[in-house]
N, C-alpha and C positions, 0 to 999 in steps of 0.2 A: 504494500500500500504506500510505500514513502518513497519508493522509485514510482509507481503510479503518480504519486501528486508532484513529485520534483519535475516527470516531462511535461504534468500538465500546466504546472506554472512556467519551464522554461519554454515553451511554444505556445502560454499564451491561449490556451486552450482550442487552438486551430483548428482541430477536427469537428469543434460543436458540442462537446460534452462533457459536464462535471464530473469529477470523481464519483458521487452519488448515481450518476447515471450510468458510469460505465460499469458500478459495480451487480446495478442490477443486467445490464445485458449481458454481464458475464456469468452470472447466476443462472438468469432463463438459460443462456446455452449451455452453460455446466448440468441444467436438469436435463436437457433434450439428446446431450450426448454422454459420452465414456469419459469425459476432460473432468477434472475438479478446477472449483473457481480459481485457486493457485494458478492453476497452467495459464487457465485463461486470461486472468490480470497478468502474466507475466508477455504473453502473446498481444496482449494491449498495449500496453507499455513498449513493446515493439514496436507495433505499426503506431503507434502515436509519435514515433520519429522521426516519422515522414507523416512531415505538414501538411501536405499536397492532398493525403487522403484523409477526405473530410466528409461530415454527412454521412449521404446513405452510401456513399462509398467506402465509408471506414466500416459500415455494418456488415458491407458485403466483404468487404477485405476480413474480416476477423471469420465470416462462415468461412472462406475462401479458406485460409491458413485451417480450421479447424478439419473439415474437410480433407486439404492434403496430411495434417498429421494423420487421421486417420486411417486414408491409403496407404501412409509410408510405416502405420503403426509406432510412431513416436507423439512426442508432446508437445 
């Protein structure tokens, strides 16, 4: 959570979303798939490093990512 909030203050929250918000989208997706919220705020904190994907784009980017770990069977 404190790497979560560190990218979201240094960018400024570019993607569109508070910490509060991403925790719960990371939640719904941790219910719907095999990830625990861990992986997933860590997966966020990812692609929140790139500014560029924001919105529904960041939404679809984090299924995207969730998605390929799961074909590749990692986290």
């Amino acid at each position: 959570q404190a790497q979560l909030a560190a990218v979201l203050k240094s960018t400024g929250e570019a993607a569109g979303f508070n910490r509060e918000q991403l925790n719960e989208m990371g939640q719904a997706l941790a219910d719907a798939t095999t990830f625990d919220a861990g992986s997933i705020t860590r997966a966020q904190t990812a692609l929140l490093a790139f500014s560029g994907i924001v919105g529904d784009d960041f939404v679809k980017a984090q299924q995207a990512a969730a998605d390929m770990a799961a074909r590749m069977g990692t986290d």
